[in-house]
C-alpha positions as CSV (number, residue, x, y, z in Angstrom):
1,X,-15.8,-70.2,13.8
2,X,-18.8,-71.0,11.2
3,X,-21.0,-69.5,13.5
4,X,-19.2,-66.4,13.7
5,X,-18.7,-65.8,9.7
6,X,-22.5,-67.2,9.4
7,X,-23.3,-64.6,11.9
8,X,-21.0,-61.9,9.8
9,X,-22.6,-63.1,6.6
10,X,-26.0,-61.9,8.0
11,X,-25.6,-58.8,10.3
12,X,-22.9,-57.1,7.6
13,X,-24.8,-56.4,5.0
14,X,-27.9,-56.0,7.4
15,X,-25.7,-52.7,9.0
16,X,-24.4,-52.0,5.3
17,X,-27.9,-51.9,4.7
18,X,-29.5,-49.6,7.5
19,X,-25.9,-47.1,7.0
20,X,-27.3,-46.5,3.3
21,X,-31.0,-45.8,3.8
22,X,-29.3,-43.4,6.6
23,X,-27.3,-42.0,4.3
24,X,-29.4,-41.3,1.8
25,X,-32.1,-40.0,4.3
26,X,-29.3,-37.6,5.7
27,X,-28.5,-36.4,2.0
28,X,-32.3,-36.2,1.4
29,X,-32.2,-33.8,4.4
30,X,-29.6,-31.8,3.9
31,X,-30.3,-31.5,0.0
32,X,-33.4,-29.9,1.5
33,X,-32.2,-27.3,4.0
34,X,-29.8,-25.9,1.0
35,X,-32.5,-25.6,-1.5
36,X,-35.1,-23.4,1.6
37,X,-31.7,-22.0,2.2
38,X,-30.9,-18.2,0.8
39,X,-27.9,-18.7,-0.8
40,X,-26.4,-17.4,-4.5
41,X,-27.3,-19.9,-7.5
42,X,-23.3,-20.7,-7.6
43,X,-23.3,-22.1,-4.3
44,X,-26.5,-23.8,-4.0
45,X,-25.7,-25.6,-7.1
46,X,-22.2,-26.2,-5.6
47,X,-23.5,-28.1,-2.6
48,X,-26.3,-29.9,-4.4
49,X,-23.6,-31.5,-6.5
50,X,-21.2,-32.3,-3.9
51,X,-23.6,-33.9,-1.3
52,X,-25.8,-36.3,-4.2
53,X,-22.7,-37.1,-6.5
54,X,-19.8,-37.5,-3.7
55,X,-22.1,-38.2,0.0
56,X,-19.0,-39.5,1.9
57,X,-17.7,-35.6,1.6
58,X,-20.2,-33.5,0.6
59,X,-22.5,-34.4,3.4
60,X,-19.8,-34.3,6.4
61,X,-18.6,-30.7,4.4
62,X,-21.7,-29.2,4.6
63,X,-22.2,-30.3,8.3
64,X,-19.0,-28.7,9.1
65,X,-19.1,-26.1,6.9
66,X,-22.5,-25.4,5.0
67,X,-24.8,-23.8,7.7
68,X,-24.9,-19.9,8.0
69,X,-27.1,-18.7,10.5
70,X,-28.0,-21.6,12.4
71,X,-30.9,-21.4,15.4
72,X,-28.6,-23.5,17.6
73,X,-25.6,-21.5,16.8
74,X,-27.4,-18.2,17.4
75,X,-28.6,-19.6,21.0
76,X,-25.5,-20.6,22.1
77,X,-23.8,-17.5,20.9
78,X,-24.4,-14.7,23.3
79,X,-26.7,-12.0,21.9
80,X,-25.2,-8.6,21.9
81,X,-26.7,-6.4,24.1
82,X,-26.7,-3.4,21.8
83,X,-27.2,-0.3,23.6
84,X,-30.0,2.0,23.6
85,X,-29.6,4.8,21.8
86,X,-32.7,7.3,20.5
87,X,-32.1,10.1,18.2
88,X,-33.0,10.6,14.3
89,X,-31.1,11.2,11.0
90,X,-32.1,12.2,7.5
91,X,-30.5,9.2,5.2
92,X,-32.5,6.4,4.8
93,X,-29.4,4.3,5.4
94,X,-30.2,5.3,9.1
95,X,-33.5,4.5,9.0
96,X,-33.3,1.1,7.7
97,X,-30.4,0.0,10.1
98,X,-32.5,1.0,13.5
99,X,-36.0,-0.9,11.5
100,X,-33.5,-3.7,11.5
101,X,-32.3,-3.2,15.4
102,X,-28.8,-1.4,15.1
103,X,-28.9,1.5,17.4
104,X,-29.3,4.9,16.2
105,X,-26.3,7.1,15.5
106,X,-24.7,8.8,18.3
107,X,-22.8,12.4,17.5
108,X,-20.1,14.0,19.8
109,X,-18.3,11.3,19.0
110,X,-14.4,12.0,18.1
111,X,-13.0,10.3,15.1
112,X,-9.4,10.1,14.1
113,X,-9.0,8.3,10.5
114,X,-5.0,6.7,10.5
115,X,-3.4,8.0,7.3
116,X,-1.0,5.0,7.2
117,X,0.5,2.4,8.6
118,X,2.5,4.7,10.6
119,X,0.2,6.7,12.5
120,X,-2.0,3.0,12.8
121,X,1.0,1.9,14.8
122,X,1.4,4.9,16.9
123,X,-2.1,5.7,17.8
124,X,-2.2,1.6,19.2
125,X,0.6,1.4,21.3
126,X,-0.3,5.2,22.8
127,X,-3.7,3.4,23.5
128,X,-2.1,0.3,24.5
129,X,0.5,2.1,27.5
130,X,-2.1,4.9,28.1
131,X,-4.6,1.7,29.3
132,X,-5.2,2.3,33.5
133,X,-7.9,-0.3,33.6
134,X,-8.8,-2.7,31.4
135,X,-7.6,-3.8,27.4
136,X,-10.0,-5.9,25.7
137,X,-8.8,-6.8,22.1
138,X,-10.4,-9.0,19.8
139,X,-8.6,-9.4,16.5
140,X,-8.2,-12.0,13.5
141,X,-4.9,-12.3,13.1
142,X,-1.9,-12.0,15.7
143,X,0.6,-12.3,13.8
144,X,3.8,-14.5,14.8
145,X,6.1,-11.8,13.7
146,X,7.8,-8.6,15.0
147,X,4.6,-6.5,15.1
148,X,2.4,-9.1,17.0
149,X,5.6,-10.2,19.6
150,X,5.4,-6.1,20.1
151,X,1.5,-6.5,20.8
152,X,2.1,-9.2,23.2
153,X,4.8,-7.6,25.2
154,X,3.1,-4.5,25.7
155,X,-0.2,-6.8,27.1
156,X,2.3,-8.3,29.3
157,X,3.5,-5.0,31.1
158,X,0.3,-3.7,31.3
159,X,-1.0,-7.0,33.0
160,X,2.3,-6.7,35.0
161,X,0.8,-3.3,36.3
162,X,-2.5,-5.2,37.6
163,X,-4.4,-3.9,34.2
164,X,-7.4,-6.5,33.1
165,X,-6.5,-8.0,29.7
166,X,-8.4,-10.1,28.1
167,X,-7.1,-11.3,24.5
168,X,-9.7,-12.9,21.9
169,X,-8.2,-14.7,18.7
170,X,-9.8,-16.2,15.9
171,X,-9.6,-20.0,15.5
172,X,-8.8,-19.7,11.7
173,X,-6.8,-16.4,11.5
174,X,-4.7,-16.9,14.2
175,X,-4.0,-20.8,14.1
176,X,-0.4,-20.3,13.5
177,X,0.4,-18.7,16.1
178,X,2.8,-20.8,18.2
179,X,0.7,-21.2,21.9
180,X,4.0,-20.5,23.8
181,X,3.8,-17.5,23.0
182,X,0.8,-16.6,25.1
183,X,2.1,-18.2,28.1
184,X,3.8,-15.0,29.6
185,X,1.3,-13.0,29.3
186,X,-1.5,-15.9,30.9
187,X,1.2,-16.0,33.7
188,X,0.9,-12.7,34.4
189,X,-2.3,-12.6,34.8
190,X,-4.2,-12.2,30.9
191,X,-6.8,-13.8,29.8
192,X,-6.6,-15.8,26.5
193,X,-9.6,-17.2,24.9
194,X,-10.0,-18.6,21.3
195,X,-13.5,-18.0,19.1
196,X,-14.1,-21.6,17.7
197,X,-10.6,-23.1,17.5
198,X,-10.2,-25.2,14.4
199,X,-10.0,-28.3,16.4
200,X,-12.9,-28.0,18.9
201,X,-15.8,-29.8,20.3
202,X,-18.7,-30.5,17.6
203,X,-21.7,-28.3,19.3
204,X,-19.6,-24.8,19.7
205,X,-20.2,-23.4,16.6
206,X,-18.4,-24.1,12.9
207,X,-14.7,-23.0,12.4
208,X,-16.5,-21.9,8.8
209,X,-17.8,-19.1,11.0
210,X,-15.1,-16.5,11.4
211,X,-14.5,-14.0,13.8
212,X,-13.1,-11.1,11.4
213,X,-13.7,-8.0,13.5
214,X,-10.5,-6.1,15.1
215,X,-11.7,-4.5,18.0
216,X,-9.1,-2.7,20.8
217,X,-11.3,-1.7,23.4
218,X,-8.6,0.2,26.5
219,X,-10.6,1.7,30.2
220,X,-13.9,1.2,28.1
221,X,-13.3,4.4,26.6
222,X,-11.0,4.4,23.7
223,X,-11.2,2.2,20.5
224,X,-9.0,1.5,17.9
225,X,-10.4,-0.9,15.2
226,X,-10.8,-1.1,11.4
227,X,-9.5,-3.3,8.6
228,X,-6.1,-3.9,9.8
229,X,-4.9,-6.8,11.9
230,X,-2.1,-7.1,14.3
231,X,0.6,-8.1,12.4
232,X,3.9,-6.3,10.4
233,X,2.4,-6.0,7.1
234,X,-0.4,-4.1,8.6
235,X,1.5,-1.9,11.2
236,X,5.7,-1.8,10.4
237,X,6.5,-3.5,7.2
238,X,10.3,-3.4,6.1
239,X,10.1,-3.0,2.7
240,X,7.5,-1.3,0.4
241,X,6.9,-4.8,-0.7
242,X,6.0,-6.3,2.1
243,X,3.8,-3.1,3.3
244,X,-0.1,-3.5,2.9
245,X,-2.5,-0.8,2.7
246,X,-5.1,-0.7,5.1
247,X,-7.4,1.6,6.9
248,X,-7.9,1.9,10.6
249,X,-9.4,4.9,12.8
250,X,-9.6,5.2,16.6
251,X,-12.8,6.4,18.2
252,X,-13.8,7.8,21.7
253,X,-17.5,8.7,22.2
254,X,-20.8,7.2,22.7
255,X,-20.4,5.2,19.8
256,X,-17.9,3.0,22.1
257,X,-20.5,1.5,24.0
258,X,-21.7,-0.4,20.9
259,X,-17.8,-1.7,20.5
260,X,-17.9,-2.9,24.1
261,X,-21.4,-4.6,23.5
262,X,-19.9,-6.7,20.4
263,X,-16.6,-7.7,22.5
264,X,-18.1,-8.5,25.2
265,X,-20.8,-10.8,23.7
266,X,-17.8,-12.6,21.6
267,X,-16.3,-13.0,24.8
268,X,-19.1,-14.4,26.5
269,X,-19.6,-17.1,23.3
270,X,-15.6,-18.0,23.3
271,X,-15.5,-18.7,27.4
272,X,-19.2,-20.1,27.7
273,X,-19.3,-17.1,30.3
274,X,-23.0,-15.8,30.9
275,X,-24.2,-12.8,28.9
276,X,-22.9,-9.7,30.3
277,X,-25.6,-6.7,30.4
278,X,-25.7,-3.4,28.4
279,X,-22.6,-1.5,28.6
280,X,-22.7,2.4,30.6
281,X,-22.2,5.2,27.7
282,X,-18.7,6.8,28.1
283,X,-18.2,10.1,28.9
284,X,-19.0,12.9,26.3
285,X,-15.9,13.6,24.8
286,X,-14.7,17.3,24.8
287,X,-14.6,18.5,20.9
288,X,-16.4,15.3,19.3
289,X,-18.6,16.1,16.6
290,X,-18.5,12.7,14.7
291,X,-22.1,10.9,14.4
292,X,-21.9,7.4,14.0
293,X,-24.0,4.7,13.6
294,X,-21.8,0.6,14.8
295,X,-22.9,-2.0,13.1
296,X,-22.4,-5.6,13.4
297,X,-23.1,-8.4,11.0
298,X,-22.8,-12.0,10.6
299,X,-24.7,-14.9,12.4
300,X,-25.4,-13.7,16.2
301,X,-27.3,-10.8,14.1
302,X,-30.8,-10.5,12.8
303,X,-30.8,-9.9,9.0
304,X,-27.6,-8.6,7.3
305,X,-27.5,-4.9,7.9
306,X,-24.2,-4.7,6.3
307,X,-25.7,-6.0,3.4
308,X,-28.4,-3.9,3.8
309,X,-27.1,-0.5,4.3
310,X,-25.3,-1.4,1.1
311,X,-28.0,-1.9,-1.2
312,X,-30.1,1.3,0.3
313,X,-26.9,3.5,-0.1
314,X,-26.3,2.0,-3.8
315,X,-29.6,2.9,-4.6
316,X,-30.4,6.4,-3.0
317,X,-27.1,7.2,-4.6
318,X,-27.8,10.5,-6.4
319,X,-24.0,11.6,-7.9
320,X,-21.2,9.6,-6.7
321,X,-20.1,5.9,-5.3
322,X,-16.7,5.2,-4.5
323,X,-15.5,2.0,-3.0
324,X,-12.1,0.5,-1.9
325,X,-11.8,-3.3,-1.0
326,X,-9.4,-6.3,-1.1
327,X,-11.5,-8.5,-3.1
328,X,-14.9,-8.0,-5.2
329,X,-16.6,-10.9,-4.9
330,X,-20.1,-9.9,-4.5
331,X,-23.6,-11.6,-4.7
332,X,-26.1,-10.7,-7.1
333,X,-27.7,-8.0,-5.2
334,X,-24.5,-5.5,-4.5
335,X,-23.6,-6.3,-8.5
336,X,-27.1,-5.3,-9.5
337,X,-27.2,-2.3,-7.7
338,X,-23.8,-1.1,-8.9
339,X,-24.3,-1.9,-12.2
340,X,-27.8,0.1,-11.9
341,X,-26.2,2.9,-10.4
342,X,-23.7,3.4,-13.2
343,X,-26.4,2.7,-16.0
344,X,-28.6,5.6,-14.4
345,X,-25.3,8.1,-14.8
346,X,-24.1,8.1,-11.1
347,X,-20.3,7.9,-11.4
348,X,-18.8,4.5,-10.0
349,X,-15.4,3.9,-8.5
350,X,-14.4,0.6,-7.8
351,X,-10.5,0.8,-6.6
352,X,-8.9,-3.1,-6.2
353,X,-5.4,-4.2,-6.1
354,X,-4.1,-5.8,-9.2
355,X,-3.1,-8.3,-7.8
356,X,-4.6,-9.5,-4.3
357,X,-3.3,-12.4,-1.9
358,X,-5.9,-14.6,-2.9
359,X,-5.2,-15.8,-6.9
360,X,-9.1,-17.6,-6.9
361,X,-10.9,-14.1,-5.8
362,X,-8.7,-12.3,-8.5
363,X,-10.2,-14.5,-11.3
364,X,-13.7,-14.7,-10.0
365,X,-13.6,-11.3,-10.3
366,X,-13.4,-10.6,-13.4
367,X,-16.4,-11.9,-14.5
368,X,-18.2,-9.2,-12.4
369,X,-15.4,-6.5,-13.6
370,X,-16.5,-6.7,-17.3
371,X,-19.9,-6.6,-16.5
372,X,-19.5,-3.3,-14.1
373,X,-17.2,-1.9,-16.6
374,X,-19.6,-2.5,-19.9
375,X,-22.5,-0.6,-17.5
376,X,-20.0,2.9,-17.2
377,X,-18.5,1.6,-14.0
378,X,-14.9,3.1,-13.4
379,X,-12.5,0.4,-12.3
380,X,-9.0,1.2,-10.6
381,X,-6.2,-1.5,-9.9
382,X,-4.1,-0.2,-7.8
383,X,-0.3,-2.2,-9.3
384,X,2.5,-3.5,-6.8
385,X,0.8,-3.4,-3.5
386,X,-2.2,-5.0,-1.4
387,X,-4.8,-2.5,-0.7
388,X,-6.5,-4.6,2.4
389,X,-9.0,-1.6,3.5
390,X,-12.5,-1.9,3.3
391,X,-14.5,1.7,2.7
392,X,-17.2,3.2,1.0
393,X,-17.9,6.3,-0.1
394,X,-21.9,7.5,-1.4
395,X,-22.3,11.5,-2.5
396,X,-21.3,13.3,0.7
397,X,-23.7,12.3,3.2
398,X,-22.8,8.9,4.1
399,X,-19.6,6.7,4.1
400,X,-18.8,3.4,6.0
401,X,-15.2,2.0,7.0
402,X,-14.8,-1.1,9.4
403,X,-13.8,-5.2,8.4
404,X,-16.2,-6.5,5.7
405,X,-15.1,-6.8,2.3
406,X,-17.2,-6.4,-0.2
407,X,-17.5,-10.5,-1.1
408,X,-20.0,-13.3,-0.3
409,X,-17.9,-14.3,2.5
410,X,-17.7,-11.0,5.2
411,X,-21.6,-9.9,3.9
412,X,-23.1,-13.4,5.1
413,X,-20.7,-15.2,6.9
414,X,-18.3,-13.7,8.9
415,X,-18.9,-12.0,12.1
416,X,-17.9,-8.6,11.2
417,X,-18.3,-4.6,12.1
418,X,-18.9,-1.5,10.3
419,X,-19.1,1.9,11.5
420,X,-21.0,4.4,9.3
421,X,-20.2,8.1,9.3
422,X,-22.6,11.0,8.6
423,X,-20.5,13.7,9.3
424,X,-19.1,16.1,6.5
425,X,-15.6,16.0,7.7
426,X,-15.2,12.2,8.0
427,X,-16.9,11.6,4.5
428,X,-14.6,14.2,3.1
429,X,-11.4,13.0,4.8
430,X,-12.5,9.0,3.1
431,X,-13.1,10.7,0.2
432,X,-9.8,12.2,-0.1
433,X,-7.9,9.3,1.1
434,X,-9.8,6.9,-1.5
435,X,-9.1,9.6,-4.0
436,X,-5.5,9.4,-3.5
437,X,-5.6,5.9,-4.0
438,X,-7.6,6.0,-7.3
439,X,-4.8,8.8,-8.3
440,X,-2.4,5.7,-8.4
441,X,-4.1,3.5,-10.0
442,X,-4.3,2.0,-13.7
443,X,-7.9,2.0,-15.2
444,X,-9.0,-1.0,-15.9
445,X,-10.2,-1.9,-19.3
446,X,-12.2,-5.4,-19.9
447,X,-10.5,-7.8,-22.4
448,X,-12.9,-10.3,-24.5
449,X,-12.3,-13.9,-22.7
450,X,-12.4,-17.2,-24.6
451,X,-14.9,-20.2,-23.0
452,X,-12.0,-21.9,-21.1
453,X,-11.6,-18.6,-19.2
454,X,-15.1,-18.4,-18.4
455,X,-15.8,-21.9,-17.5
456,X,-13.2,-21.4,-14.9
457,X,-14.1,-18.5,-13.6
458,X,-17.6,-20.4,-13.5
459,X,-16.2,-23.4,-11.4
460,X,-14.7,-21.0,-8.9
461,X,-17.9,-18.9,-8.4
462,X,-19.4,-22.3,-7.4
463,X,-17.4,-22.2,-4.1
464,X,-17.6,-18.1,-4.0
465,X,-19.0,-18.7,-0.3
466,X,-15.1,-19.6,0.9
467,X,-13.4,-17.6,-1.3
């Protein structure tokens, strides 16, 4: 027995010993990847604090949480096999995005913009029961409600009927979702796979790393995609209340080959099935006369061309920017070049809900609010409903719709797509829809804030990464 506690006397604090100067190495580490990291001030700051004042959190937060694109991450995720596509346009949006490795825009490409939630629901269930082949949908959030028990019974008959299914869900958007109710349609022959469940092994991937896209790819040939997900406040809400706007189109072309490229190398990452190879181009549709340009962002891509196309469309602006998103929580850059835009005379419409479903993105931002407003910016809150569609709007010559709000989170972390349009009659229709939002909408006019109110907004920004 004195041998033993002699023994414990010595090798504790020997092991307490080593587990500090590992510790403190780790945090010396890690302190060092954030600060070569590119990240906003807020959250570099944020992390720095967190892992050298509180190490037992910080530094197991920021392995689970901190990285963005990580080498390792990008290797195990399959690469996207983009296809090839050769053809030139006039913006220099276009330019920049196929420098960076999107492929060119595609035209004969037919476009159908979903005026509400309505005709969203219609034109997905036609595409759903028209399906002689395969359905491939990857998508947030299914909900566990009317709408996404609809979803699931229609995959069921169609899988029934000897159609290919293959269902992707999102770890973190769809982690309510009971499991039993998968298990008829994995009887009858679908194919379920999760993209980094929330409980998962260690070396595939971070749940911080989101899948948000919302892709419904049917026969390879028809898409249906957007900002909405598949759940009753997007598709069939009851009430006004309970009704979200969102935006959605469906697409048939040769632009689908670049949806089928994205699904399939999500597909491949989530099963740890080998890469498949570059998608066929569909058919020429009869009538199409859309050009558009996919693009992907988030950490199986090179860059952020999102992100990119952003800034080059702020900036080559030459009369009118008009935007529509959930939340504005942006980094410095997008703020920059909105606020430049506005102080060089190019009108600026920013249309947000009053009030979103997220109570910290509404008061982070304000901050950026004031200052937009003070530079000539024109600010619309839209009052009594959630506007959850993600557009953009720059003169008449190019427009972008798809899943990335216009926060930190969707332009550098989230796996997300964007398609951008060229054509005049898909700008115009955008135009007019986001006008008849901004028709409904209360101006909004900056009020003077005391230094409580900005030292919270402040303490938020500092986590503006998970916002």
């Amino acid at each position: 027995m004195m041998e033993l506690k002699y023994i414990l006397t010595l090798v504790l604090p020997a092991l307490f010993h080593i587990a500090y100067i590992l510790g403190v190495l780790l945090a010396l580490l890690l302190v060092s990847r954030v600060l070569r990291s590119p990240r906003i001030p807020a959250a570099t700051i944020g992390w720095l604090l967190v892992i050298v004042f509180v190490p037992l959190i910080g530094i197991p937060l920021y392995l689970f949480f901190g990285e963005r694109k990580v080498n390792a991450q990008l290797r195990r995720k399959a690469k996207i096999n983009l296809p090839d596509t050769f053809g030139t346009h006039h913006h220099p949006v276009h330019a920049l995005l196929v420098t960076l490795g999107i492929p060119s825009s595609t035209d004969r490409n037919l476009v159908h913009f979903h005026e509400d939630e309505k005709v969203a629901r219609q034109e997905l269930f036609a595409l759903l029961d028209g399906a002689q082949r395969t359905i491939d949908i990857a998508i947030f959030i299914l909900g566990n409600d009317r709408a996404g028990k609809e979803v699931l019974s229609h995959l069921e008959k169609k899988a029934k009927q000897g159609v290919q299914v293959r269902l992707l869900l999102d770890g973190v958007g769809s982690f309510k979702l009971p499991k039993t109710l998968l298990h008829p349609l994995a009887e009858h022959g679908g194919k379920i796979a999760w993209f980094i469940p929330v409980l998962h092994q260690p070396l595939h991937g971070k749940t911080n790393l989101r899948n948000h896209r919302k892709i419904v790819i049917t026969d390879n040939e028809k898409v249906w995609t957007g900002g909405r997900n598949l759940a009753t406040k997007y598709l069939e809400a009851d009430t006004p209340k309970e009704r979200w706007i969102d935006l959605s189109f469906s697409l048939q072309g040769t632009a689908v080959s670049s949806y089928r490229a994205i699904f399939e190398a999500d597909w491949c990452f989530a099963t740890n099935a080998p890469s498949a190879g570059i998608p066929d181009f569909p058919a020429t549709v009869p009538g199409g006369e859309s050009r558009v340009q996919v693009i992907p962002s988030g950490p199986d891509v090179a860059d952020d061309p999102i992100y990119a196309a952003i800034l080059t469309a702020c900036y080559v602006a030459r009369r009118h920017i008009m935007i529509t998103t959930p939340y504005y929580v942006p980094d410095s850059g997008v703020q920059e070049a909105l606020r430049l835009a506005a102080l060089r005379g190019i009108e600026v419409d920013l249309i947000l809900p009053a009030a979103s479903n997220h109570r910290l993105a509404d008061i982070a931002r304000n901050r950026y609010l004031r200052e937009l407003a003070k530079a000539g910016a024109r600010i619309w809150l839209l009052p009594d409903i959630m506007i959850h569609a993600k557009a953009l709007v720059f003169d008449k010559t190019f427009s972008m719709a798809g899943t990335a709000n216009l926060d930190i989170r969707s332009l550098f972390l989230n796996y997300e797509v964007m398609s951008s349009f060229y054509s005049e009659k898909d700008i115009e229709w955008l135009t007019r829809w986001m006008v008849s939002l901004r028709n409904r909408s209360e101006r909004y006019h900056p009020r003077a804030v005391g230094l409580m109110r900005e030292m919270l907004e402040g303490l938020i920004l500092l986590g503006a990464y998970e916002l």
